[in-house]
N, C-alpha and C positions, 0 to 999 in steps of 0.2 A: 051270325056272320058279321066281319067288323066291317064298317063304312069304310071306304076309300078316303076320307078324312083321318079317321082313327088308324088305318095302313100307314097313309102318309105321313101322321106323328111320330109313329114307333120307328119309321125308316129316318126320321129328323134325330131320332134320339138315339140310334145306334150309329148314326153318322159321328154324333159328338163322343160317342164313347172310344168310335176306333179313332179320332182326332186326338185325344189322348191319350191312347196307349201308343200311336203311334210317334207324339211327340214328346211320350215320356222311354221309350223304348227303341226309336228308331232312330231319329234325329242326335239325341246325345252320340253315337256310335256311327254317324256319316264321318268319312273320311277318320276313320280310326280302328276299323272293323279289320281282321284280316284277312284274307281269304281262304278256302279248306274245298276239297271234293271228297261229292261223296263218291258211292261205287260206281255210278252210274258214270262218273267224270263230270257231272253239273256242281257249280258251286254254292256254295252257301255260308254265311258268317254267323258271329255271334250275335249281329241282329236279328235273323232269320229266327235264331231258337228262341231268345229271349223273348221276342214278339210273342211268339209262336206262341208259347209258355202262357204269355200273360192274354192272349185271346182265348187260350185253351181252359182258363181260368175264370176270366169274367164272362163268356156268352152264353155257357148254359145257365148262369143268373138273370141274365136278360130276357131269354126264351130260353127253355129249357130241352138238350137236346145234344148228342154227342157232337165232338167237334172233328173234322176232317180234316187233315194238313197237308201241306205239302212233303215238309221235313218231319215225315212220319214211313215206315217201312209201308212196302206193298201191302202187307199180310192186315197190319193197323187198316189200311184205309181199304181192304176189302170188306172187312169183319164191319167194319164202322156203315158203309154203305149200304152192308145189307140190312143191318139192324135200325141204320136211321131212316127207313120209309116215311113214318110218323111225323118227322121232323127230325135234321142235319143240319149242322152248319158247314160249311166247304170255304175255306182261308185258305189263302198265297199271301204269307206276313210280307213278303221280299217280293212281288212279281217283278220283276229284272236288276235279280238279284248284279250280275254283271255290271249291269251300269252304277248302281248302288258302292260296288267294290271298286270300279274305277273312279269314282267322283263325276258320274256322268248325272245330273239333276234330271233324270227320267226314270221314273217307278213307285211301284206304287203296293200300298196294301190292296188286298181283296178281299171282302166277304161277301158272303153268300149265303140266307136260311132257306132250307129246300125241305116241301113238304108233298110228297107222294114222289121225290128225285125231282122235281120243277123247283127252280127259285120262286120264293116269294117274296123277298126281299134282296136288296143288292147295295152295298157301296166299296166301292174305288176311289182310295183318298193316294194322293201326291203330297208329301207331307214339305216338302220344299219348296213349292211354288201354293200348296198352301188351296189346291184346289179338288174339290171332294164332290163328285158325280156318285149319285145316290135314289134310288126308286123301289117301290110299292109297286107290285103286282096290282094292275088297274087302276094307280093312282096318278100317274106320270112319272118322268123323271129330270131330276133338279142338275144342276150343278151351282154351287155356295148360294140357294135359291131362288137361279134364273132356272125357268123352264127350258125344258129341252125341247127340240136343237132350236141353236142360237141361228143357226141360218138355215135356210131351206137347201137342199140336194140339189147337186146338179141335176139338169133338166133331160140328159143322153152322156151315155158313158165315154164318147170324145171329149168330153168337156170336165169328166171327170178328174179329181184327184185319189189316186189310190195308195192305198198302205198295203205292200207286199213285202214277206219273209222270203227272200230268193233260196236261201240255203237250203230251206223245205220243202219246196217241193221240185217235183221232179224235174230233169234237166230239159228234156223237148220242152215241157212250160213254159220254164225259165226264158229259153232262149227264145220263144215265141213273146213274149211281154217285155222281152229285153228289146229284140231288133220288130216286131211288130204289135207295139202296145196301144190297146183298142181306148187308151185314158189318157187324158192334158200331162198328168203327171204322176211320180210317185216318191214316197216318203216310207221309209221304216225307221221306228225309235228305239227298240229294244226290251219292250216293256206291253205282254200281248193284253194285260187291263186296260192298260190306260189306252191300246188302240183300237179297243173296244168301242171305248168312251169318245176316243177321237170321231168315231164313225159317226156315235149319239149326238155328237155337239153339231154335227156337222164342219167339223173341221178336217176331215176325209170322207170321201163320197162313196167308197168301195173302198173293200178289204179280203186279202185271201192270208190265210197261213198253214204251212204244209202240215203242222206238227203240234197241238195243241191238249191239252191235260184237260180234265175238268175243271180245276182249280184255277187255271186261264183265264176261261171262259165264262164259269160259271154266275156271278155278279154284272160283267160286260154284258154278257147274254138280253137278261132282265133289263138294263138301263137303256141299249137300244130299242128292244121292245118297246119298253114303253115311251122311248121316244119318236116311235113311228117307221123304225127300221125294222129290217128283216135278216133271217141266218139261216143257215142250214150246214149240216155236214158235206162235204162236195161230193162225197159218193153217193149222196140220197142218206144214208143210215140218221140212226139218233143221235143228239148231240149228247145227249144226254145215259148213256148208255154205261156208267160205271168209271170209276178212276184210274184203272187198268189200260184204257182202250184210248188211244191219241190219235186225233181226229184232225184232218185237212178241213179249219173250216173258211165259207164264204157268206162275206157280210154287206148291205149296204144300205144307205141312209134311208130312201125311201123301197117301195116292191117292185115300180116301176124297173128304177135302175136295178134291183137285185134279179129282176126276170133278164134284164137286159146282159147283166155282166154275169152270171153262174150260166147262161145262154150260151156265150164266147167261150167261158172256160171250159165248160163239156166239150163245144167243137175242136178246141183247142189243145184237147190232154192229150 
């Protein structure tokens, strides 16, 4: 079994590898890309595949192990899931692909190597501002390597800042956190890695989103973890449950406030 040292190198060294492909693939194609839907009506560019491509290329060299994408057919990433028990990697080249296509500087890659369906490795790189949240399963988690979170959670969820997806989830919710919100504040960026990461940094205190994929979650997941936060699907289920199945999840910095604020939301749905 490897040391939590030896985790934490190989999580140092795939960070530099999706830094990049990401700044050889992603960056050249900001503000030039153009935009396309697929069936579903979500979009996606020529960064998306190219990335896609060149992750799909170098990770099973890394660790060896099929790779899961977003811009891949249902059928692809069902076959892929069931077969990668052993070891998976689960990428979102584009997570908010949207903002990426408007010239909006929020989003980010995702990876994720997952071994029995659990991450064991995770990083979320923002290739624009240049900052890359990255962890080892038991070993912590980094961002450009300051240990995570940079600040401590708030103390009671009045005091809280929250990241909330209004469009996702349901409308009594909504309108209960719109006209009676149990948090100081709230923020959504458009980009559900990097507000993963926001929760990890401590730069949001609580997080709910109606509507989430595995490939979302999957890397965010692991980096709060291991920076002392807590998740769960909001129905109780797994989060982790197959790439088919899109999941309401809720997240927050420390268990404390997560008992406190998934507490509310139950009373509240």
């Amino acid at each position: 079994m490897s040391t939590a040292a030896q985790r934490l190198a190989r999580a140092r060294a795939l960070e530099s590898l999706v830094r990049d492909i990401a700044r050889e693939e992603i960056l050249p194609r900001y503000l030039k890309s153009a935009r396309n839907r697929k069936a579903d009506g979500t979009l996606f560019t020529e960064a998306d595949l190219e990335s896609q491509r060149r992750f799909s290329e170098a990770l099973p060299q890394f660790i060896p192990g099929p790779v899961l994408g977003e811009e891949m057919t249902a059928e692809e990433q069902a076959r892929l899931w069931s077969e990668g028990r052993r070891g998976l990697w689960c990428i979102d080249p584009i997570d908010g692909t949207t903002n990426f296509a408007n010239g909006i500087p929020f989003f980010a890659v995702s990876i994720a190597y997952l071994v029995d369906h659990e991450p064991r490795l995770g990083v979320v790189y923002n290739p624009i501002t240049d900052e890359s949240f990255y962890a080892a399963q038991g070993a912590g988690a980094y961002l450009n390597g300051a240990e995570l979170p940079l600040r401590p959670a708030a103390g009671r969820l009045a005091d809280a800042v929250a990241g909330v997806d209004f469009k996702r989830i349901s409308h009594h919710l909504g309108d209960e956190l719109a006209v009676r919100p149990p948090y100081y504040s709230q923020r959504n960026f458009g980009s559900s890695a990097l507000e993963w990461c926001f929760v990890a940094a401590g730069r949001l205190d609580v997080y709910i989103h109606g509507g989430q994929m595995l490939w979302d979650y999957a890397a965010g997941r692991l980096i709060l973890a291991e920076a002392g936060g807590e998740a769960a699907a909001l129905d109780g289920g797994s989060l982790m449950a197959g790439p088919a199945v899109k999941r309401a999840v809720v997240a927050a910095a420390s268990p404390a406030l997560f008992s406190e604020w998934r507490t509310w939301l139950q009373s509240h749905s």
